[in-house]
C-alpha positions in Angstrom: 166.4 -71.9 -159.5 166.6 -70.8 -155.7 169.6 -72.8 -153.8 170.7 -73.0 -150.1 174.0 -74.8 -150.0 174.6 -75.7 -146.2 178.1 -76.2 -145.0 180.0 -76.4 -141.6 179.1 -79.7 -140.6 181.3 -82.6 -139.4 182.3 -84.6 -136.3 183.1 -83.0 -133.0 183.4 -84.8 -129.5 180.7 -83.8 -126.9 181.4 -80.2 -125.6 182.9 -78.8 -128.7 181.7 -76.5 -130.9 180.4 -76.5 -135.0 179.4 -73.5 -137.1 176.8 -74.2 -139.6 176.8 -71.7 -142.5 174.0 -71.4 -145.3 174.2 -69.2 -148.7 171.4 -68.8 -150.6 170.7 -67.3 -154.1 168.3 -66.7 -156.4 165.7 -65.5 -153.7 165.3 -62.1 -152.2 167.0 -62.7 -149.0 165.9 -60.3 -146.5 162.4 -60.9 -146.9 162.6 -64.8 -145.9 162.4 -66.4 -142.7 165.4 -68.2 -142.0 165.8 -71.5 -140.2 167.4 -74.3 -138.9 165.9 -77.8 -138.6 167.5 -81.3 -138.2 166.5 -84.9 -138.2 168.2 -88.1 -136.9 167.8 -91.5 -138.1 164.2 -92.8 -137.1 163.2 -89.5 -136.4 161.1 -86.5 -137.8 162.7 -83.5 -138.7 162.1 -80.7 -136.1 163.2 -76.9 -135.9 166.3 -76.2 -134.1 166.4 -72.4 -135.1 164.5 -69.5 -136.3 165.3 -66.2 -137.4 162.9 -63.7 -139.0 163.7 -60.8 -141.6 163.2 -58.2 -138.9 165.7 -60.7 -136.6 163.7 -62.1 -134.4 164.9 -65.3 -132.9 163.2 -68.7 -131.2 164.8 -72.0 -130.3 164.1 -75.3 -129.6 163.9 -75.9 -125.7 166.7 -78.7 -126.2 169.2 -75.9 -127.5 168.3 -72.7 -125.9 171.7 -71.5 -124.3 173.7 -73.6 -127.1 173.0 -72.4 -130.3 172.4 -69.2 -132.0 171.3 -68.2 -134.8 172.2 -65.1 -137.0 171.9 -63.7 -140.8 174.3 -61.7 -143.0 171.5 -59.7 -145.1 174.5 -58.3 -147.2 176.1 -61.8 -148.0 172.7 -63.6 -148.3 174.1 -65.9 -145.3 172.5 -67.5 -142.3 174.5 -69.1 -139.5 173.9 -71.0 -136.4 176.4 -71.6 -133.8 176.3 -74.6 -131.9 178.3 -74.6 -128.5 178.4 -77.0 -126.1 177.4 -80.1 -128.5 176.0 -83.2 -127.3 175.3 -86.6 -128.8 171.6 -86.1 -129.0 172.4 -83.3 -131.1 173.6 -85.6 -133.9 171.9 -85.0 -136.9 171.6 -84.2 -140.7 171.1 -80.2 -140.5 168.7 -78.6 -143.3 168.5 -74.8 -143.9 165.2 -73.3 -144.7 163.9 -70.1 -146.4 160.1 -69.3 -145.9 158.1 -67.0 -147.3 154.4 -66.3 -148.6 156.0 -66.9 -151.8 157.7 -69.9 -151.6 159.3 -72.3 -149.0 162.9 -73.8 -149.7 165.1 -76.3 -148.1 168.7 -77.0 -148.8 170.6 -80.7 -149.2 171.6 -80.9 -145.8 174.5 -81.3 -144.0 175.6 -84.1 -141.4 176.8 -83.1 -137.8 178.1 -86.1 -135.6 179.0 -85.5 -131.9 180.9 -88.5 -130.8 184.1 -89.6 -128.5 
């Protein structure tokens, strides 16, 4: 059974900082899309980040400059940075894997910016 376990997230006053950190198994990791999505209360889930296997990268207009995204082939491990955090940006953070062969989403994990 494929499994992205998320972890990283937390509460951080606006202006700080949060690394997000996925680890998948059970899928052949270099040949999936990675990504970032999140979704606040009331609202749909969106992408935030976007890596593909050959490292290509796009972002959401609302984070471009903030975030980034990268992926550990070698440890099966995607990241994304998050600088400069707002309270907009407060959300439950998924991971995804995407592929012709299968699409996967991990449990998710909350990030709170707050004073």
């Amino acid at each position: 059974q494929v499994q992205l376990v998320e972890s990283g997230g937390g509460l951080v006053q606006p202006g700080g900082s949060l690394r997000l950190s996925c680890v998948a198994s059970r899928i052949f990791f270099s040949i999936y899309a990675m990504g970032w999505y999140r979704q606040a209360p009331g609202k749909q889930r969106e992408l935030v980040a976007r890596i593909t296997s050959g490292g290509s990268t796009n972002y959401a207009d609302s984070v471009k400059g903030r975030f980034t995204i990268s992926r550990d082939n070698a440890k099966r491990t995607v990241l994304l940075q998050m600088n400069s955090l707002k309270p907009e940006d407060t959300a439950v953070y998924y991971c995804n894997a995407g592929h012709i062969s299968g699409d996967y989403w991990g449990q998710g994990t909350q990030v709170t910016v707050s004073s």
